[in-house]
C-alpha positions as CSV (number, residue, x, y, z in Angstrom):
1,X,-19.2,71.8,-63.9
2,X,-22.6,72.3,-61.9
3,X,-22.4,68.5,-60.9
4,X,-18.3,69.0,-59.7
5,X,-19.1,72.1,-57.5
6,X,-22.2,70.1,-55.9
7,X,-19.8,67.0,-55.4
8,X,-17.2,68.8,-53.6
9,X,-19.8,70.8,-52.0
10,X,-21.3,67.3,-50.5
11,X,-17.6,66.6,-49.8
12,X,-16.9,69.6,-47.5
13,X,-20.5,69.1,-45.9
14,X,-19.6,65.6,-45.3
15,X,-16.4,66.6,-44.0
16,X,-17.6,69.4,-41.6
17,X,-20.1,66.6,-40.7
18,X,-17.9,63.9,-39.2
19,X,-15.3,66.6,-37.9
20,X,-15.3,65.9,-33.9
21,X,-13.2,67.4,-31.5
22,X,-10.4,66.0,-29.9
23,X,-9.2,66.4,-27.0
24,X,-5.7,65.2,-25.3
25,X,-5.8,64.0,-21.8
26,X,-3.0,62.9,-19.7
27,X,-2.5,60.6,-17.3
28,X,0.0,59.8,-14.7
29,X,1.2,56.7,-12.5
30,X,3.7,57.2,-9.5
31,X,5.6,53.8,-9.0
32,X,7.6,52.9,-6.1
33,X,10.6,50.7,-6.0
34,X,10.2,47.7,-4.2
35,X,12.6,45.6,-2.7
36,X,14.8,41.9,-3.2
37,X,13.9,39.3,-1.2
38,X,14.0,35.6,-0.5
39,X,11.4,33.4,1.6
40,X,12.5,30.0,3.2
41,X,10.9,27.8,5.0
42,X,12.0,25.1,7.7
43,X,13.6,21.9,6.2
44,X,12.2,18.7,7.3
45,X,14.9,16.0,6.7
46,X,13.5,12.3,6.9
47,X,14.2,10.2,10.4
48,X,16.8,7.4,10.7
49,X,17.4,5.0,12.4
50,X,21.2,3.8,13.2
51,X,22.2,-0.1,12.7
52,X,25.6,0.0,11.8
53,X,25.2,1.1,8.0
54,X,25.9,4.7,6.2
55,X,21.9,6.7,6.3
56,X,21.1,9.6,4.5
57,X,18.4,11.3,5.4
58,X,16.3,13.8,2.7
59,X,13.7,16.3,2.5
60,X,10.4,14.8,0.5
61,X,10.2,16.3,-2.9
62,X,8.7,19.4,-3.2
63,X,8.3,20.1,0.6
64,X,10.3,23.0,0.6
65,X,8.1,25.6,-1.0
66,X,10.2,28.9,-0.9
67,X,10.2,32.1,-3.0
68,X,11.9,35.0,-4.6
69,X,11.0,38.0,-5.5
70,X,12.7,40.8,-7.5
71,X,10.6,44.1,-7.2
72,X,13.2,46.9,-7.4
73,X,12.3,47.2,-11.0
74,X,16.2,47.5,-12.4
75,X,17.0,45.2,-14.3
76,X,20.6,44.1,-13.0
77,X,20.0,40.1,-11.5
78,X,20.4,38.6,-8.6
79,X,21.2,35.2,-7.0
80,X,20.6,33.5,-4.2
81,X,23.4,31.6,-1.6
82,X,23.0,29.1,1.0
83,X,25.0,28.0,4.5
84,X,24.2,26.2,7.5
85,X,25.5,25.3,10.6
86,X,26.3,21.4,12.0
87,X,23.3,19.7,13.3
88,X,23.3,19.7,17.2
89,X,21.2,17.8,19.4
90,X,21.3,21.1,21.6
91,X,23.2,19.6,24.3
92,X,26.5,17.9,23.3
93,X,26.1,15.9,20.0
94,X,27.0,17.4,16.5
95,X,27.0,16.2,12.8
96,X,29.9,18.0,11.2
97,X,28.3,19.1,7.7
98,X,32.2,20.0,6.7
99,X,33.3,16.3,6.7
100,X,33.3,14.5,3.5
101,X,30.7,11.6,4.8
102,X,28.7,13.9,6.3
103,X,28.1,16.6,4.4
104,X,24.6,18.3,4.3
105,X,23.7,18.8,0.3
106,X,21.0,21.2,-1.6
107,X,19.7,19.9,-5.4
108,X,17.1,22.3,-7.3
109,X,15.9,21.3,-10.7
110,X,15.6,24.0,-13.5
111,X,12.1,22.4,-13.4
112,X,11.4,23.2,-9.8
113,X,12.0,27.1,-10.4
114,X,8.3,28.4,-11.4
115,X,7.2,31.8,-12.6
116,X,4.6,33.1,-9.9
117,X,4.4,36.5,-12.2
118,X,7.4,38.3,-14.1
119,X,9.9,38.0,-16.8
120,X,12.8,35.1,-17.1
121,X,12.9,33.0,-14.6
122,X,16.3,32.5,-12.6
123,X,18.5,29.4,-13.8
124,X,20.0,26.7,-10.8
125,X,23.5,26.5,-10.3
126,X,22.7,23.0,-7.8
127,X,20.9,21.1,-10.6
128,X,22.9,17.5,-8.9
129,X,23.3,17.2,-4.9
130,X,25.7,20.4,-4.0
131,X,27.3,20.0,-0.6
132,X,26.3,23.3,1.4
133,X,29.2,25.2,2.9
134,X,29.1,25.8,6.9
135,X,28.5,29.3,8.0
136,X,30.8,31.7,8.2
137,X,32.4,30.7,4.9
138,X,31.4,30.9,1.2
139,X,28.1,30.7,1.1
140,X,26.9,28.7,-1.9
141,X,25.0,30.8,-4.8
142,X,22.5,28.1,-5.7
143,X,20.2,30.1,-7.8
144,X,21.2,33.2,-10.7
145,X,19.3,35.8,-12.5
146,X,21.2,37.6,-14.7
147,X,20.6,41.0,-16.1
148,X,17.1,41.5,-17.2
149,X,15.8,38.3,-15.9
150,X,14.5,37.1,-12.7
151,X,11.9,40.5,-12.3
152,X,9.2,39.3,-10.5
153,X,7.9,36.7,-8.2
154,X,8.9,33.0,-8.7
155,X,8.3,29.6,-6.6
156,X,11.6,27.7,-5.7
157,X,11.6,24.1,-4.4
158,X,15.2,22.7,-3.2
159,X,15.7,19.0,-2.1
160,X,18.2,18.3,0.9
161,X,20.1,15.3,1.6
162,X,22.4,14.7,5.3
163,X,24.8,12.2,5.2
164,X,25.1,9.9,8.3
165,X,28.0,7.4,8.9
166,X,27.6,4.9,10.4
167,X,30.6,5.8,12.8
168,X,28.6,8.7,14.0
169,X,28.8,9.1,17.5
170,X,25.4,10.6,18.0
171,X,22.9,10.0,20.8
172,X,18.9,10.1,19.8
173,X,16.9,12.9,19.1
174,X,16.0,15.6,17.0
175,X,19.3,17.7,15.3
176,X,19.0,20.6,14.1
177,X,20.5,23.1,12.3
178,X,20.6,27.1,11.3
179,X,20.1,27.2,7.7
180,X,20.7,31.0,5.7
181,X,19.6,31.7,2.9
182,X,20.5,35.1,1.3
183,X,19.2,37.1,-1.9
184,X,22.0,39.4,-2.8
185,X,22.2,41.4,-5.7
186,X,23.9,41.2,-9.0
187,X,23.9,38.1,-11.1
C-alpha cells in the first residue's frame, strides 16, 4: 500500500511538474475587397504585301501577353468579351471586319491560360479561330470562370488572324483598329 501511495504521489508531483499555463491569444486580419480586372495589350498583326492573292495577316504566338485578375474575393465567376472596330488607315481606307472574307478572328488555347497565383483557372470559349464581332454589338465572351473558379491572377495569350482579299481596295500603310476587351462579372 506504502509503494501505491508513493506511486501516485510521484504521479501528482509529476503532474504538478509539467502543468504550464496557457494562455489564449487572439489575433485579427482586416481584408479588403479588391476589384475584377482585365489587362490587354496592343496587337501586332504581321505585314502583307498585296499581289492579287487572299493574305491573312496574324499576331506571332504568344505576343499578346495579357492578364486577369479576380480579387473581389466572392466566389461568383467571371468572363471576359472582345470587339473591335474596322481597320482604318486614318484617312479614307477601311477593312470591314463584318464581311465574311474579312473578318478579324481571336483563338486562345486552354493551354495558353496560366495560373499567375489563385484557384481554377478560367476555361476558353475561342479554342479554333472565333471571328470577333464589330463594336457596338455582341461582344464575344472568349474566356469563363465559373463560380468558384478563376480567384486570382492568371496570364492569357490570344492569337489574331485578319483576313485580306485580294479585292481589297486599300491603299498602303499602317491600319489600325480599336480593340475592347471587357471583364464583366458572372460566369
Amino acid at each position: 500500500m506504502k509503494k501505491r501511495i508513493i506511486a501516485i504521489s510521484v504521479t501528482v508531483a509529476l503532474l504538478a511538474i509539467s502543468a504550464v499555463a496557457v494562455y489564449a491569444e487572439t489575433g485579427s486580419v482586416t481584408i479588403t475587397e479588391g476589384s475584377l480586372s482585365v489587362t490587354a495589350d496592343d496587337v501586332t498583326l504581321s505585314g502583307v504585301t498585296l499581289d492579287g492573292t487572299d493574305k491573312t495577316s496574324t499576331s506571332a504566338s504568344g505576343s499578346n501577353s495579357w492578364s486577369a485578375t479576380d480579387a473581389r474575393g466572392t466566389g461568383v465567376g467571371w468572363n471576359l468579351t472582345i470587339e473591335a472596330t474596322d481597320f482604318s488607315d486614318g484617312v479614307d481606307k477601311t477593312i470591314d471586319i463584318s464581311e465574311s472574307d474579312q473578318e478579324f478572328k481571336i483563338q486562345l488555347l486552354d493551354e495558353n491560360i496560366t495560373v499567375t497565383a489563385g484557384n481554377t483557372k478560367p476555361t476558353s470559349a475561342v479554342t479554333s479561330l472565333t471571328t470577333i464581332p464589330t463594336t457596338g454589338g455582341s461582344a464575344l465572351n472568349f474566356v469563363s470562370a465559373a463560380a468558384d473558379a478563376g480567384m486570382g491572377s492568371y496570364s492569357i495569350e490570344p492569337n489574331f488572324e485578319l483576313e485580306i482579299r485580294a479585292e481589297t481596295y486599300v491603299g498602303s500603310g499602317t491600319y489600325t483598329s480599336t480593340i475592347t476587351v471587357s471583364a464583366v462579372s458572372g460566369p
